[in-house]
C-alpha positions as CSV (number, residue, x, y, z in Angstrom):
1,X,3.9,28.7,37.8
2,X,0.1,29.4,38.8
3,X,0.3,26.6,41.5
4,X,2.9,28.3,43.0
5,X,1.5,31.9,43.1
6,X,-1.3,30.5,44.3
7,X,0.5,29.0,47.4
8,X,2.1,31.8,48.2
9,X,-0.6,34.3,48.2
10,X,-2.3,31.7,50.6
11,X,1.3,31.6,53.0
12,X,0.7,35.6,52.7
13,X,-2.8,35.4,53.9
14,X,-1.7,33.0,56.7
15,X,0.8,35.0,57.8
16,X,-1.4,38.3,57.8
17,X,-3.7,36.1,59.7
18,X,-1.4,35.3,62.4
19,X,1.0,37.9,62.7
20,X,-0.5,39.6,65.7
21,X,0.3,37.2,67.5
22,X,4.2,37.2,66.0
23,X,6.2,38.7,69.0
24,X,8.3,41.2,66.6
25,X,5.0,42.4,64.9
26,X,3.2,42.5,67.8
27,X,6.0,44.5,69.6
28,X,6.7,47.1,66.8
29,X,3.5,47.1,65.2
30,X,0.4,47.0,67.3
31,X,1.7,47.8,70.5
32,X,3.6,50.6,69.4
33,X,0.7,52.1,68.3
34,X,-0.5,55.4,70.8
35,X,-3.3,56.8,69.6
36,X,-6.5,55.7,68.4
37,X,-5.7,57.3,64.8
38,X,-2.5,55.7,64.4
39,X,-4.1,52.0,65.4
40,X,-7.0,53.0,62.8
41,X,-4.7,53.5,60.3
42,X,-3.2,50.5,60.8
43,X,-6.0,48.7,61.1
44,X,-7.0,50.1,57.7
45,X,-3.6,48.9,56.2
46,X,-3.6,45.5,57.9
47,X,-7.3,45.3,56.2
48,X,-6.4,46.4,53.1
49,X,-3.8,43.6,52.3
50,X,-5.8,41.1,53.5
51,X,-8.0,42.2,50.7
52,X,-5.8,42.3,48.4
53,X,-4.1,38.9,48.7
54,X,-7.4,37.1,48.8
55,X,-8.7,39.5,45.3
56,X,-5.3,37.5,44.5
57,X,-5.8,34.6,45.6
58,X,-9.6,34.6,44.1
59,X,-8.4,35.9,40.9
60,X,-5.4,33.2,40.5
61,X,-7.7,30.2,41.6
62,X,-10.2,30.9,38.8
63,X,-7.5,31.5,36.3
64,X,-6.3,28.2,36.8
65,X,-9.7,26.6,36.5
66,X,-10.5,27.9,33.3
67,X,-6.7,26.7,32.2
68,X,-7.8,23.5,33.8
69,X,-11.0,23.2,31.6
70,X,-9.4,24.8,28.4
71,X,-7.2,21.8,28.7
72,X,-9.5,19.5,29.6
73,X,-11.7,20.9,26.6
74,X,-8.3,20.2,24.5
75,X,-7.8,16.5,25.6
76,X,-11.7,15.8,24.9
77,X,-11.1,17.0,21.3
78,X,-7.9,15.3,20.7
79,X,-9.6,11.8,22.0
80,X,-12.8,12.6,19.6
81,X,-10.4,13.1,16.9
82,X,-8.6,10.1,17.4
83,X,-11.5,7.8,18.6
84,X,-13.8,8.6,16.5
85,X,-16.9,6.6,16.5
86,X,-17.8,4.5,13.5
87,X,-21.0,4.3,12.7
88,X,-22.0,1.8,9.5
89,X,-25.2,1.3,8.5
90,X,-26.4,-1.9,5.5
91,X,-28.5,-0.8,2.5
92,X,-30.7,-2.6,-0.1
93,X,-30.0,-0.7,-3.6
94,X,-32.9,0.9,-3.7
95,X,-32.5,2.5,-0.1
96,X,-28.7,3.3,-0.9
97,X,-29.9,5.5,-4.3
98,X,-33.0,7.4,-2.0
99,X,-30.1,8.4,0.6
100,X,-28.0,8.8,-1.8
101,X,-29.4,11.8,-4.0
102,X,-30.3,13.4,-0.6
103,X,-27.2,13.5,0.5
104,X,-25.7,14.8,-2.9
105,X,-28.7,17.8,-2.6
106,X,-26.9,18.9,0.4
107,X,-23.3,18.4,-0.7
108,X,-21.1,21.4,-0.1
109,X,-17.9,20.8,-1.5
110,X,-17.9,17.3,-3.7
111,X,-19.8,14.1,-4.6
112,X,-17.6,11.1,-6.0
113,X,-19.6,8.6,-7.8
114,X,-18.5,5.1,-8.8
115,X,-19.9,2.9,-11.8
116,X,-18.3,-0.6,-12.5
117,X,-20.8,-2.4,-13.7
118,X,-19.5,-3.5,-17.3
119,X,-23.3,-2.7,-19.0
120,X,-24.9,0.5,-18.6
121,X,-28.0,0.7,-15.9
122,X,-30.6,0.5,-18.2
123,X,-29.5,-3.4,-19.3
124,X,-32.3,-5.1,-17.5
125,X,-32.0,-2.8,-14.2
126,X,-35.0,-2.6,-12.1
127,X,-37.0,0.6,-12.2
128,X,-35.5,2.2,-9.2
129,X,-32.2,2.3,-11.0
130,X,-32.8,3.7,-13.8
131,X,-35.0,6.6,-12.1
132,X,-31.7,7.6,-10.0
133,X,-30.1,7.4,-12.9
134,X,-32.2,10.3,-14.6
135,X,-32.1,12.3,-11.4
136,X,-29.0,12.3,-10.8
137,X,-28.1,14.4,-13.3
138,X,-30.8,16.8,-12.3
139,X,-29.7,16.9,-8.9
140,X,-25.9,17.6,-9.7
141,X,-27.2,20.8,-11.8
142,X,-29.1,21.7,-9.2
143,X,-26.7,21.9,-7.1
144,X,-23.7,23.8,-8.8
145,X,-22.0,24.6,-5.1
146,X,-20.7,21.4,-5.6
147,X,-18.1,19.3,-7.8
148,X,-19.6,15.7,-8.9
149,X,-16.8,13.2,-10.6
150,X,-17.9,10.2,-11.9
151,X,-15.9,7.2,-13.0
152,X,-17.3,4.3,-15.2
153,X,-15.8,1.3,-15.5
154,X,-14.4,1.4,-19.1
155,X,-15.7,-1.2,-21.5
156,X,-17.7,-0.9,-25.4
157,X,-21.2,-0.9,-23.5
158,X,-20.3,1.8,-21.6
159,X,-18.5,4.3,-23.5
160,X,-22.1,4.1,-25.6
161,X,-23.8,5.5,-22.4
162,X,-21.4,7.7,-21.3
163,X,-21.5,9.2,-25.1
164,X,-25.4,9.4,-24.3
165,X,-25.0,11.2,-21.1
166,X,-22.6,14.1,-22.5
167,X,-25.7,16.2,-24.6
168,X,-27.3,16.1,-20.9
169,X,-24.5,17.3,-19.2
170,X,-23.3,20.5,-21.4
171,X,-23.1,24.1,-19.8
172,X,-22.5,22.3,-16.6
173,X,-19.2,23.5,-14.4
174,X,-19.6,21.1,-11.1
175,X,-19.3,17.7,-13.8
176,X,-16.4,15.8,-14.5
177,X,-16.6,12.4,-16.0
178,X,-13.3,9.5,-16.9
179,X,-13.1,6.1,-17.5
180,X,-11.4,3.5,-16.3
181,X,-9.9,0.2,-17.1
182,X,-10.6,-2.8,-15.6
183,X,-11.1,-6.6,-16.0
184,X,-12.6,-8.0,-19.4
185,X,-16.0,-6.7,-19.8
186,X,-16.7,-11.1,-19.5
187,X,-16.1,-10.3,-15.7
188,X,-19.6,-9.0,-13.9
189,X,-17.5,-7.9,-10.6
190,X,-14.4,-5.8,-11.8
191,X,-11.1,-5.2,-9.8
192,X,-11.9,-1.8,-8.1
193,X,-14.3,-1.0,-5.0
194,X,-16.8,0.8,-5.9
195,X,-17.1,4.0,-3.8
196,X,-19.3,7.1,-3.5
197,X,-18.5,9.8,-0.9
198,X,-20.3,12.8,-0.1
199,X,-17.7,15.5,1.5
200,X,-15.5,14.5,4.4
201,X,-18.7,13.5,6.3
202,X,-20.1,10.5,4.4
203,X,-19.5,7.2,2.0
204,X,-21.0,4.2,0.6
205,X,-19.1,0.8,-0.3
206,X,-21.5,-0.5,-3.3
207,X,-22.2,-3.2,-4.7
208,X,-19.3,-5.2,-3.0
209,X,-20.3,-8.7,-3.7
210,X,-23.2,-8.3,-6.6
211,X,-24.5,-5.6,-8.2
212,X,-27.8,-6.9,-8.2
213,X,-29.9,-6.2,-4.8
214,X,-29.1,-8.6,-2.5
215,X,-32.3,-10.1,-0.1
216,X,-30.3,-8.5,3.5
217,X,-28.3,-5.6,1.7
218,X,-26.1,-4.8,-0.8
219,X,-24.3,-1.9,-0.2
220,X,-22.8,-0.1,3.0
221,X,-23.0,3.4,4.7
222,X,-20.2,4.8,6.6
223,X,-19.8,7.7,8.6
224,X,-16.8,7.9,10.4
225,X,-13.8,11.1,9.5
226,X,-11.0,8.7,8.8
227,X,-12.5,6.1,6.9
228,X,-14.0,8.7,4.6
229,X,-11.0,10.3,4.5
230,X,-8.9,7.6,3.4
231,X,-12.1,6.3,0.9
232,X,-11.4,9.9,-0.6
233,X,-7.5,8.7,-1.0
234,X,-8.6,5.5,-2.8
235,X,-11.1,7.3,-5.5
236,X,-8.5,10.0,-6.2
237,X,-5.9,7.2,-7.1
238,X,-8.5,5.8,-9.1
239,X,-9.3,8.8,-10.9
240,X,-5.5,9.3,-11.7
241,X,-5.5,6.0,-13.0
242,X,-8.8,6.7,-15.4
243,X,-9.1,8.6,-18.3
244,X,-10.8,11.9,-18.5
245,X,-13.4,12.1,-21.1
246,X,-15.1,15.0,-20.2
247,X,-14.7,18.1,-18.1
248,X,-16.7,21.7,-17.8
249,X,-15.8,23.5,-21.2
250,X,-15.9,20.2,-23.4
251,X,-17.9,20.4,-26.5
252,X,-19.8,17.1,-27.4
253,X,-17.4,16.5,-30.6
254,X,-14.5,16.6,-27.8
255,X,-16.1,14.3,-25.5
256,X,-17.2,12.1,-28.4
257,X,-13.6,11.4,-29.5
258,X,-12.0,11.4,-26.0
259,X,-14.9,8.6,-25.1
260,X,-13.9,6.7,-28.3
261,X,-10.4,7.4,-28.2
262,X,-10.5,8.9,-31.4
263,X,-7.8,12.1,-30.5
């Protein structure tokens, strides 16, 4: 519809353009004309639509160039939604647990954490793993904008440390903590990928392989909308499938027999 207003205010600025020289016009018009005030007024008139059909024609062109880059704008947006870039980055452990509590400083909205190892991290873990370990817990109640769930791969070693962590974790309202079965505690590697995401913005695949630092990398960074999005898909399901054993309002008698199934 603006394409064709368009045209036709430019046929009506053609044809104000050359209708002196239309005999009818010419003959009833402008020669008609007998004084100097009436060809003045004419004049004036003749003027005056000329103006206002280009105004119109000005007006209508720039319309439908900023139609033109609203859609253009639009079909950028849609391709950057649907191509969006992938960018993957490989991490030795003790770089993944530096970035790691960084990111979960600045989390808004959520950090999902990820523990299948069948022994706690204090078995024989190098010292960078057992200082994220203590400040993690001080960075998620620092930061009480934000949910943190954590799932732990459910075995007897385990549900000791998780009993550990609960006195640390009291009074909190951003922690949540379940338990999950997997493979016989025999089995380093378990079943489940273990993932940590960070928002809609941000995730880690750890410890794919080994959870032992690996001499290139061990773990993966990924940043990239639909993959976290679906990541976020896969720990949900997990955390449906675990058991909750402790959420804000739990006493420690409460998480004690949850952990220990004792209810």
């Amino acid at each position: 519809m603006r394409r064709i207003l368009i045209f036709l205010s430019l046929g009506l600025q053609v044809l104000l353009g050359v209708s002196p020289f239309i005999p009818w016009v010419k003959a009833n018009i402008w020669s008609s004309q007998t004084s100097v005030n009436s060809f003045a007024a004419t004049l004036a008139t003749y003027v005056g639509l000329q103006f206002v059909c280009l105004g119109g024609l000005v007006a209508l062109f720039l319309f439908d160039l900023a139609e033109q880059s609203k859609e253009s704008t639009n079909r950028f947006r849609h391709l950057l939604g649907v191509y969006t870039p992938l960018q993957a980055r490989r991490l030795k452990e003790g770089e993944f647990y530096k970035e790691f509590l960084g990111e979960c400083v600045k989390a808004n909205h959520y950090a999902k954490i990820c523990y299948f190892s069948p022994v706690p991290p204090d078995h024989g873990a190098p010292a960078a793993r057992k200082l994220y370990y203590r400040r993690l817990i001080k960075v998620m109640k620092a930061n009480p904008a934000a949910q943190f769930k954590r799932i732990i791969r459910d075995t007897d070693a385990n549900r000791e440390w998780a009993d550990e962590i609960i006195p640390f974790v009291m009074q909190t309202a951003n922690f949540s903590l379940a338990l999950l079965k997997d493979v016989d505690a025999t089995e380093e590697m378990p079943l489940a990928l273990s993932v940590q995401i960070i928002d809609e913005r941000i995730a880690w695949l750890v410890a794919v392989a080994e959870h032992t630092d690996a001499d290139l990398y061990r773990d993966v960074a990924v940043e990239n909308e639909i993959v976290v999005e679906v990541l976020n898909k896969y720990f949900d399901r997990l955390w449906r499938l675990s058991r909750p054993v402790f959420r804000p309002g739990y006493t420690v008698e409460q998480a004690h027999r949850a952990i220990f199934e004792e209810e």
